[in-house]
N, C-alpha and C positions, 0 to 999 in steps of 0.2 A: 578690571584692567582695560574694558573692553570702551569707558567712560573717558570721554573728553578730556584733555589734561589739563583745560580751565577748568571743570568740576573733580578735580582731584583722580582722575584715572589717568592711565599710560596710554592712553591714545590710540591702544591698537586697534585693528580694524574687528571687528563683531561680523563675522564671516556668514553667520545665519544673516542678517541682515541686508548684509552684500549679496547674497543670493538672490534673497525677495527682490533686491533693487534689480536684480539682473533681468529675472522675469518679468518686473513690472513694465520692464523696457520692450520685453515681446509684446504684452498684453497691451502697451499705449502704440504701438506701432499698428497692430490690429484696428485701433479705435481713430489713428490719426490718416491712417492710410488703406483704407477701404480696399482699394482697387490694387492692394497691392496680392501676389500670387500665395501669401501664408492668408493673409485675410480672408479672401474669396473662400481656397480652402477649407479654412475651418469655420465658416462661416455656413458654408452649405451642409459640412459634415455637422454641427453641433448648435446653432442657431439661425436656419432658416428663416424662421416666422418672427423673430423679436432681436433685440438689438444684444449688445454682447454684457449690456450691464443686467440685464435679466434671462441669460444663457446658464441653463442648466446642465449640470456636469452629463448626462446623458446617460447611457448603456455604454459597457465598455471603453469608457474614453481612453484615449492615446494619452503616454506619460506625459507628453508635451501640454495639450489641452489642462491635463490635471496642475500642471505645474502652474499654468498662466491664470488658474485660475485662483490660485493660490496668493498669488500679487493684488486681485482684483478688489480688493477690501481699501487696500492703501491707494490704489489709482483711484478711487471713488470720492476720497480723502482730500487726494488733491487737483481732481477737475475741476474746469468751471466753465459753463456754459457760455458761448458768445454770440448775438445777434450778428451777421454781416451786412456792413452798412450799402455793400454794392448789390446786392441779394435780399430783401426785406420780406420775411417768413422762414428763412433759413437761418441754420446753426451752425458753429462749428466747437468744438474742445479747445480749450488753453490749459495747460498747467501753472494753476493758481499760487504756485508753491514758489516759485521763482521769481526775480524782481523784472525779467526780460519774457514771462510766462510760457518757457521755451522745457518741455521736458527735460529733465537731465537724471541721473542715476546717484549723483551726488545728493539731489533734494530728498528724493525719495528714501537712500539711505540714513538721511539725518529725519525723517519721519520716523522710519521701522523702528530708529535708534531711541526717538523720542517715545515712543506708543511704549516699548520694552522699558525705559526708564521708568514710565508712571506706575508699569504695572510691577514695579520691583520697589515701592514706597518704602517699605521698611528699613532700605538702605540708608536711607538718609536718617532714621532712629538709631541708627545701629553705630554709626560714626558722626559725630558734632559736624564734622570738618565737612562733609558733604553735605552740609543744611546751608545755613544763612551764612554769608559770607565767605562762601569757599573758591569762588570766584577768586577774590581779591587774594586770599591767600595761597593757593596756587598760581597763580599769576605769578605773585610775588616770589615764591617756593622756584618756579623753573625761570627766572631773570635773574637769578643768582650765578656768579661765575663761580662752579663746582664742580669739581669730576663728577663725571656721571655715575659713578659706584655709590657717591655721596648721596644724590637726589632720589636713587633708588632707595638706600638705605633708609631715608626720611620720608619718602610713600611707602614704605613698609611698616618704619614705625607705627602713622597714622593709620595704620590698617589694622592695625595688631596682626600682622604678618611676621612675627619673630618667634621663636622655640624659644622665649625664657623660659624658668622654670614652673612659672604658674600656670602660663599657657602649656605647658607640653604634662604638668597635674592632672589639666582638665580632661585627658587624653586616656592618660595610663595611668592607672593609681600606684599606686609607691614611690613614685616618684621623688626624690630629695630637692627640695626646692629651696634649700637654705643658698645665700647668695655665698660666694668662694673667697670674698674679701672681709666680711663682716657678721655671716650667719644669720642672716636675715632673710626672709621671704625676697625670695628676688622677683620681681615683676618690673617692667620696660620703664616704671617711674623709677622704682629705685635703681639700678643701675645708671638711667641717666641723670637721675637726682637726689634722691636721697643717701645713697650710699657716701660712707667716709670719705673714701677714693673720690668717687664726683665729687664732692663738698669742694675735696682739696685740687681737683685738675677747676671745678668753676675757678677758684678764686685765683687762680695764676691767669686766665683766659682775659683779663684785662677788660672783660664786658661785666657791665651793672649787677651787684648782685639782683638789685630791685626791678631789672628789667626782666631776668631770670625767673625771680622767685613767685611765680603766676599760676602755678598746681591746681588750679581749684577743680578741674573736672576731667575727663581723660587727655592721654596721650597725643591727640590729635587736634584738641582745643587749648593743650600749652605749645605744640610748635606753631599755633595759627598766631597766638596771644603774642609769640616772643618775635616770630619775625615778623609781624607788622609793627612792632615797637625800634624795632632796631633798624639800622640804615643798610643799602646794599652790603659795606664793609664789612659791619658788625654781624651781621645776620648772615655771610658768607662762613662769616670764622664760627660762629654757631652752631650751624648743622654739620661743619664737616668735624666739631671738638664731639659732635655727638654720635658721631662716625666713629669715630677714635677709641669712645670709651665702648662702645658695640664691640669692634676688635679686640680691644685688652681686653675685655670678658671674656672671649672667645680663648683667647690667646691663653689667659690663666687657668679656665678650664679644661681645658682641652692639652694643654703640652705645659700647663702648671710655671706658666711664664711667668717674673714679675717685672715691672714696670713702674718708676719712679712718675708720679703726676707730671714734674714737671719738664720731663725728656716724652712723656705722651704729648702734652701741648707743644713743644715746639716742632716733634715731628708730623705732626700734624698741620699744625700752621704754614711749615715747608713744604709738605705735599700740596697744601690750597696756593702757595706762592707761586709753588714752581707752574703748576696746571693753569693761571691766572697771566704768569710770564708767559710761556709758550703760545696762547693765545691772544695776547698782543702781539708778539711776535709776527703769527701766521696770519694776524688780521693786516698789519703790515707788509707783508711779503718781504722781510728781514730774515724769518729762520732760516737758520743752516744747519 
């Protein structure tokens, strides 16, 4: 969740990281400001004799020192040594990480973020969608105008973040994992694809069956398949019909609802209207 929501996460901030960035901001202040009253300080207490990039955590160090030193790995990562042209033999630090080479907290955090992605590789095994071309499909996935209940529902599919039945088998054995419409293994394809029900809400959905029928490998690399094949329009009405049938599952399951295919698609289709209306609207400064 913690992933960029051009590589298919939600964007949120990764808080261990925000941290390290925080500190690294003490520990570059130390290195860019010598003369300043925490420098001097902890410079006499804990690196007298050598510079701060070979200071030894010491005897007893203060929490503070232990913290800074904690950052020192990534500030190392992104120094860079500069000649001064008014001063010939002397040096000063730049932050090589920046296009204005001006430390900032923002850099530093998209490193920490970067170093933690590489060392979590199996992620990108684990989901298609976070491999080769997930850029463009998320991209695509949040330019879509869709309630945002929608767009969650559709990074969650791609996660396999849903309690079907086969997911929630792999958990607890006994589980009944026959589907409620048809008696079939229900797993996040079938519900949205193979089942009767889906068969018969696709084909009122006025979109291709051939643009649809693209299954070949998981969950995450048919919504990538389908909405780069389809146009803003099409691929709006899409993910929120695939919205829809997550609900009626829900709904039949759980309170033994039933629901006519084709009273799901247009309620559906009404809710992507109305939320598409409203925000022309507000983009306008029309609503009332």
């Amino acid at each position: 969740m913690c992933r960029p929501i051009g590589e298919g996460g939600m964007g949120f901030r990764m808080l261990q990281a925000f941290n390290i960035a925080l500190l690294a901001k003490q520990g570059w202040r130390v290195v860019s400001k010598p003369t300043s009253l925490l420098s001097r300080v902890l410079k006499a207490k804990y690196f007298p004799g050598c510079s701060f990039w070979e200071a030894p955590v010491g005897r007893r160090p203060s929490l503070t020192w232990r913290s800074i030193l904690l950052a020192r790995g990534v500030l190392e990562a992104g120094r860079e040594r500069r000649a001064l042209p008014d001063n010939p033999g002397c040096e000063t630090v730049v932050w090589k990480l920046s296009k204005k080479k001006m430390f900032s907290v923002r850099s530093v955090y998209k490193v920490v973020v970067d170093l933690d992605a590489r060392g979590v590789a199996s992620s990108s095994r684990s989901y298609p969608i976070l491999a080769e071309g997930c850029a463009t499909f998320w991209q695509r996935m949040w330019a879509l105008v869709v309630p945002p209940r929608v767009r969650i529902q559709v990074w969650r599919f791609c996660h396999e973040a849903i309690p079907s039945m086969d997911n929630l088998a792999k958990r607890n054995q006994g589980v009944d994992t026959t589907c409620v419409f048809c008696k079939e293994v229900e797993t996040i394809k079938h519900v949205l694809w193979e089942c009767h029900f889906a068969r018969m809400v696709w084909a009122l959905s006025n979109i291709p069956r051939s643009q649809l029928d693209v299954w070949t490998e998981g969950t995450a690399a048919w919504f990538s398949s389908v909405v780069q094949r389809l146009d803003k329009k099409e691929g709006g009405r899409f993910v929120t019909i695939c919205w829809a049938l997550w609900q009626n599952r829900n709904k039949k399951r759980m309170e033994g609802l039933d629901q006519e295919p084709l009273k799901l698609v247009r309620e559906a289709l009404n809710l992507l209207f109305q939320y598409q209306d409203v925000r022309i609207k507000l983009k306008l400064g029309i609503y009332s």
